[in-house]
Backbone bond lengths (Angstrom), bond angles and torsions (degrees), N, CA, C in turn:
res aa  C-N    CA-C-N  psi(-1)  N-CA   C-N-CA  omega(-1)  CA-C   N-CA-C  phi
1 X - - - 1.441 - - 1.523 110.20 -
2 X 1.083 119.40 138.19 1.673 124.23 -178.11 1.386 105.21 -94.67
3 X 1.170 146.33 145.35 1.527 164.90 94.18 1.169 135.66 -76.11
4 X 1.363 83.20 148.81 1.874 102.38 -172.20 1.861 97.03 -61.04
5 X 1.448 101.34 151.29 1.428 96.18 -175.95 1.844 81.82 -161.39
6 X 1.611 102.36 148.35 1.340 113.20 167.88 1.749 120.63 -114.85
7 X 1.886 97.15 127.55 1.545 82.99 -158.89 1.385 101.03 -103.22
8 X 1.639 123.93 163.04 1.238 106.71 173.01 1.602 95.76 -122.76
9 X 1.260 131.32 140.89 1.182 142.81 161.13 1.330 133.27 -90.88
10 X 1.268 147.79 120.56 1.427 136.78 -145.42 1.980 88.09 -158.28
11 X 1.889 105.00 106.69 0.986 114.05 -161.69 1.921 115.60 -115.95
12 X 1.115 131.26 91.65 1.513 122.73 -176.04 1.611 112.34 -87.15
13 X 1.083 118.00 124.21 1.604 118.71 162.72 1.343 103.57 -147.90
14 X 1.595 86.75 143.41 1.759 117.78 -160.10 1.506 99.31 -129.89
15 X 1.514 106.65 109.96 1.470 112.13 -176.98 1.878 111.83 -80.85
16 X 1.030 120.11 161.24 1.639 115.97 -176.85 1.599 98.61 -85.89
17 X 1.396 135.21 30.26 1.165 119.38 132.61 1.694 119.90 -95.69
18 X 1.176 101.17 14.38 1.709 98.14 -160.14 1.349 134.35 129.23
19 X 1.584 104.87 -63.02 1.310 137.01 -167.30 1.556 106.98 -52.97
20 X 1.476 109.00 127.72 1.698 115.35 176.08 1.450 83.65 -98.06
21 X 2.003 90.22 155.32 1.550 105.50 153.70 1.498 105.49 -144.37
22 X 1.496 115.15 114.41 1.710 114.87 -172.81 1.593 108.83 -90.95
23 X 1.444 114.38 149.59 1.478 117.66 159.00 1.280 108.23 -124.48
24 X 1.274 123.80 150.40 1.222 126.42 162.04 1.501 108.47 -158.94
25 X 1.250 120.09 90.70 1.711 145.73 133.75 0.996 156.92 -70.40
26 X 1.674 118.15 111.55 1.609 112.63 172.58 1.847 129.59 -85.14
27 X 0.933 105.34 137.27 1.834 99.90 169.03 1.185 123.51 -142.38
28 X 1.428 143.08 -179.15 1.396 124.86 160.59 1.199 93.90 -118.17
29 X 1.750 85.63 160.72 1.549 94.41 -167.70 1.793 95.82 -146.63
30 X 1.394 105.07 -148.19 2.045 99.22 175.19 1.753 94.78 -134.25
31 X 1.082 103.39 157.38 1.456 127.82 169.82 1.488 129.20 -114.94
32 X 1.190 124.31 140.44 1.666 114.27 169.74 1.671 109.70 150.26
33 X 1.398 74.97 143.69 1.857 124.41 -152.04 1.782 100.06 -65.61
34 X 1.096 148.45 91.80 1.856 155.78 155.02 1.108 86.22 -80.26
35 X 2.107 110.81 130.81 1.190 101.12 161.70 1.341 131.97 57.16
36 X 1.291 103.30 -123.78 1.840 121.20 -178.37 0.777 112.09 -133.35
37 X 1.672 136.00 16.64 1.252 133.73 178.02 1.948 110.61 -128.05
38 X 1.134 126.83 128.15 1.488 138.86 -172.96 1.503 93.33 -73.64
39 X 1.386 109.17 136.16 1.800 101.02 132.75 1.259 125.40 -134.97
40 X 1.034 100.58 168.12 1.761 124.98 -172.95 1.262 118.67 -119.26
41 X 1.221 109.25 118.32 1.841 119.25 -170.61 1.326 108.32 -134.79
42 X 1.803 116.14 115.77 1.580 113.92 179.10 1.512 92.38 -128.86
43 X 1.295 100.04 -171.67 1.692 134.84 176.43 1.513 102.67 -96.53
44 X 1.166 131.79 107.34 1.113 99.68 164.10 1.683 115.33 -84.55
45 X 1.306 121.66 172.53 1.880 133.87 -148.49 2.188 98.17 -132.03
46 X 0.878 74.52 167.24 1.826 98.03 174.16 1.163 120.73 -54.29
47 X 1.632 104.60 -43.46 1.614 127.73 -177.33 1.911 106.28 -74.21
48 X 1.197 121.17 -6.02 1.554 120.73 169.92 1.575 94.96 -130.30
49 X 1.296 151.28 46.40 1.234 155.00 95.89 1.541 88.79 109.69
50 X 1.689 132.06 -9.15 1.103 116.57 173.48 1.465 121.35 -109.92
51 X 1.186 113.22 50.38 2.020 110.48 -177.12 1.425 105.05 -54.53
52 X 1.557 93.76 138.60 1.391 90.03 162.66 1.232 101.94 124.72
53 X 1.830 118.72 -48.67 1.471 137.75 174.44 1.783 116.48 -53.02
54 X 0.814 141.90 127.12 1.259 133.30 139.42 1.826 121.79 -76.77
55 X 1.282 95.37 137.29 1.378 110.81 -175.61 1.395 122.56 -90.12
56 X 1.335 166.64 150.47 1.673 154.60 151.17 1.334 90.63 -129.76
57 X 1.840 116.05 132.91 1.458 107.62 150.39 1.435 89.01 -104.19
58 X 1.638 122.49 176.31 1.031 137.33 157.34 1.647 108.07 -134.10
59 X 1.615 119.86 106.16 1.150 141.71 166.83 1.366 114.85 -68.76
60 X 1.284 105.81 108.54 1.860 116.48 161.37 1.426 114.08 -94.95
61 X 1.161 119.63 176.30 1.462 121.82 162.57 1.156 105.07 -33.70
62 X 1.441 126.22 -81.83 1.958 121.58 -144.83 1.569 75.21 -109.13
63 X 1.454 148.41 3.78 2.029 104.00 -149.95 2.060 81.12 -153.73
64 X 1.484 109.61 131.54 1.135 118.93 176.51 1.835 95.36 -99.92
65 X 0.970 107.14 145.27 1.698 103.64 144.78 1.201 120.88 -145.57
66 X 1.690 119.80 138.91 1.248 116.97 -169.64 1.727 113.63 -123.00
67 X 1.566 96.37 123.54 1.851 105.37 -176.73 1.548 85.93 -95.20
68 X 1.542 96.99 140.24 0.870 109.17 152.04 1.800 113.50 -130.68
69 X 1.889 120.63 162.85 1.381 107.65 -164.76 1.324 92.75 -166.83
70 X 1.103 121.25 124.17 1.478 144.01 176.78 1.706 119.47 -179.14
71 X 1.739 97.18 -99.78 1.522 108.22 -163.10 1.883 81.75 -91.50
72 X 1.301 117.55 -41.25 1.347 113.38 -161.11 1.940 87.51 -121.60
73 X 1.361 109.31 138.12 1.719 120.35 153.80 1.238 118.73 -103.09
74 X 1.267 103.80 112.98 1.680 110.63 177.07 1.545 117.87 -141.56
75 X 1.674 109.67 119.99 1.492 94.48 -168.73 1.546 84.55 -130.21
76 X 1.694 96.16 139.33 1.818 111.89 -176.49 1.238 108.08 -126.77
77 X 1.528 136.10 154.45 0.859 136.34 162.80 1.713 128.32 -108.74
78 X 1.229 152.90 109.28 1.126 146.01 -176.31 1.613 108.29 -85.61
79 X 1.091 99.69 149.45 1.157 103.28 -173.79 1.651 112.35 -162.59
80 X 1.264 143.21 111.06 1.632 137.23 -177.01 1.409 108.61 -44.51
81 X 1.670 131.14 100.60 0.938 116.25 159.70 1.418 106.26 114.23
82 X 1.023 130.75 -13.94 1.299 129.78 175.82 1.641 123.64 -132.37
83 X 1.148 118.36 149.02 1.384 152.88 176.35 1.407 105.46 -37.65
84 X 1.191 151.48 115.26 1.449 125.09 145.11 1.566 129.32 -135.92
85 X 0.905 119.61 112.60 1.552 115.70 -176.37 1.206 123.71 -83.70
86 X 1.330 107.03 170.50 1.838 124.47 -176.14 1.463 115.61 -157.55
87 X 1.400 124.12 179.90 1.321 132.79 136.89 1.494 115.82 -107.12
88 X 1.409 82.19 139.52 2.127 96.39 157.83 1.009 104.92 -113.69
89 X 1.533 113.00 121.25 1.606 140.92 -164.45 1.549 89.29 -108.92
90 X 1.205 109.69 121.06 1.419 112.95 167.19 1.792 97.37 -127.55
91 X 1.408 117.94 170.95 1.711 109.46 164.70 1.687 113.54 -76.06
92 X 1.086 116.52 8.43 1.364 130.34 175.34 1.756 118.32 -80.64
93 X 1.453 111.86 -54.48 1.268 141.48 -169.74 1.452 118.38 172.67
94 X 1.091 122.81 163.19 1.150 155.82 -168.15 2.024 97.27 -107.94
95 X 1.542 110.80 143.14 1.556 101.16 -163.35 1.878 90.89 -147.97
96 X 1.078 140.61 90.47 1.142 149.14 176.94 1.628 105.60 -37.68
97 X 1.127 118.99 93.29 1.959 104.30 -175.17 1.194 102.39 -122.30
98 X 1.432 125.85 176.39 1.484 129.66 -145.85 1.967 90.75 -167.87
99 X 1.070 106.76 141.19 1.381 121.53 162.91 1.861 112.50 -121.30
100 X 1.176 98.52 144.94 1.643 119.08 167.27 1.560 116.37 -126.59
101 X 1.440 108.03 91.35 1.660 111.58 -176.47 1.698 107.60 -52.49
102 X 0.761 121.26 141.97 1.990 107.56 155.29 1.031 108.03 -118.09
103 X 1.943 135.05 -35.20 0.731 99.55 162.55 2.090 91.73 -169.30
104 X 1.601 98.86 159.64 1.298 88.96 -169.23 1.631 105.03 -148.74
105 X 1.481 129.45 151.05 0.829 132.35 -175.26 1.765 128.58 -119.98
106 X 1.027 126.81 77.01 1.414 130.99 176.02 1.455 121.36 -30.60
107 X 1.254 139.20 136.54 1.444 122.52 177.63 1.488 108.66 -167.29
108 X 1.438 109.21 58.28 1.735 120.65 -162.77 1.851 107.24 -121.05
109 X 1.410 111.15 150.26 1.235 119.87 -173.27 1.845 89.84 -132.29
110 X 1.446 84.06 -170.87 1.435 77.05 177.17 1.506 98.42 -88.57
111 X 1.068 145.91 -14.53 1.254 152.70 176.72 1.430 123.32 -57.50
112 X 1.370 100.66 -39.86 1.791 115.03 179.83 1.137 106.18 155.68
113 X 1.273 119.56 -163.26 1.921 141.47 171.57 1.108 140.69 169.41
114 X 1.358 113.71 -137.08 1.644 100.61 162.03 1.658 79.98 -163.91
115 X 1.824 109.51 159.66 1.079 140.42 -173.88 1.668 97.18 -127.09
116 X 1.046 117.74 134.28 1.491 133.10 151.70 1.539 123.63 -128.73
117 X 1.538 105.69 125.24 1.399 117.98 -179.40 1.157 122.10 -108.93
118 X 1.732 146.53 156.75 0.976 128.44 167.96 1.824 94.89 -154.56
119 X 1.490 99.85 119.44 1.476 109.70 -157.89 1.784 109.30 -135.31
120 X 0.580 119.63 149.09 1.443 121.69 160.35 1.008 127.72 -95.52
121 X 1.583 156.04 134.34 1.460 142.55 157.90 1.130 126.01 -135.89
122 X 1.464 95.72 139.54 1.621 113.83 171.85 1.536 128.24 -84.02
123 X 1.137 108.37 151.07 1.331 118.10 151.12 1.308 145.85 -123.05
124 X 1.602 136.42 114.10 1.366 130.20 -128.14 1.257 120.99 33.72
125 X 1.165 124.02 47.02 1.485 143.60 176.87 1.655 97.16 56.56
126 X 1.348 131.91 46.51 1.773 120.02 161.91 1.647 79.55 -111.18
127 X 1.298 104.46 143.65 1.491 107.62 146.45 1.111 145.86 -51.28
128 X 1.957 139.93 109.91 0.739 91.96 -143.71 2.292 98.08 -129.76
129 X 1.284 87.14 8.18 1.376 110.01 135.57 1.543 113.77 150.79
130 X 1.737 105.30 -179.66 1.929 97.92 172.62 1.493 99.87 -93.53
131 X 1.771 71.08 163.25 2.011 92.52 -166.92 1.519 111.53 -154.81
132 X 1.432 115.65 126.27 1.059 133.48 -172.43 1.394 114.68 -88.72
133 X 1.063 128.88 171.78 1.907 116.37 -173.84 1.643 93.51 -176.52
134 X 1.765 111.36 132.96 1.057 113.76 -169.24 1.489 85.43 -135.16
135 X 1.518 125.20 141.37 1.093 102.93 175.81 1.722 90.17 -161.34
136 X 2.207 107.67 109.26 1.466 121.92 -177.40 1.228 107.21 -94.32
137 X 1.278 120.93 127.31 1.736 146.64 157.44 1.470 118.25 -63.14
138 X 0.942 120.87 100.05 1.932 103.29 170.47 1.657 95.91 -141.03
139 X 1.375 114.83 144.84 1.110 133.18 173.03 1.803 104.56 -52.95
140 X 1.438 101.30 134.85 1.601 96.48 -172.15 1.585 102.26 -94.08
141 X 1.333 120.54 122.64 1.102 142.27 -165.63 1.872 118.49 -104.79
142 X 1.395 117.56 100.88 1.579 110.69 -153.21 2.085 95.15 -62.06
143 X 1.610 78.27 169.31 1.522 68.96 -162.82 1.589 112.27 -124.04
C-alpha cells in the first residue's frame, strides 16, 4: 500500500578545497513496502536546483539506489564498500560520476525512518568531494 509520507533531507558536502555546501529540505512524497525492498518517490523543487525531476530511491537491505528522471537522468547505486558508476544526462552533457559508499545506515519500518549515508563522489574519476546524506520518513499527517 502506498502513503503519503513527508521527507526531510539534510545534505553536507565538503569539497577538497575546503568549501561546504549544505541542503536541508522538506517535501511530500509516497512510501511503500514490495517484497523487501521500500520505495521512495518525490518531486523534486527549486530549493535542490532540479524542479521538474522526479526522484525514486529503492531501499534494500545493505544497497539504496536512486533514479532520478526529468530535466537531468541520473541513476546511482550506494552500496558499503563499493565503487559504482553512472551517467548524469542532462541536455547540457553527459558527466561520468562514480560513488564510494563508506558507510550507511538503514532504519525503515513500514511506518517511516531515517537513512544515513556517507559517500564520496567522483567525477570523471577526480574526486569530487565527501558527502553526508540524511534522509527522515514520517507519515504525512494533515494538519
Amino acid at each position: 500500500m502506498c502513503k503519503s509520507i513527508r521527507i526531510q533531507v539534510m545534505g553536507t558536502q565538503v569539497y577538497s578545497d575546503g568549501r561546504v555546501d549544505k541542503i536541508d529540505f522538506q517535501t511530500i512524497g509516497s512510501f511503500q513496502k514490495r517484497q523487501e525492498d521500500f520505495y521512495i518517490m518525490y518531486q523534486e523543487t527549486e530549493e535542490t536546483g532540479m524542479a521538474g525531476a522526479s526522484t525514486v530511491l529503492k531501499i534494500g537491505e545493505n544497497k539504496l539506489i536512486l533514479n532520478r528522471m526529468g530535466a537531468a537522468n541520473y541513476r546511482q547505486i550506494f552500496e558499503p564498500g563499493a565503487l559504482h558508476h553512472s551517467n548524469y544526462v542532462t541536455s547540457f552533457a553527459s558527466i561520468y560520476m562514480s560513488t564510494l559508499t563508506e558507510e550507511m545506515e538503514i532504519n525503515l519500518t513500514e511506518q517511516g525512518g531515517h537513512i544515513t549515508l556517507k559517500y564520496n563522489l567522483f567525477a570523471n574519476d577526480e574526486k569530487v568531494s565527501d558527502n553526508m546524506l540524511e534522509i527522515n520518513i514520517k507519515e504525512d499527517t494533515p494538519q
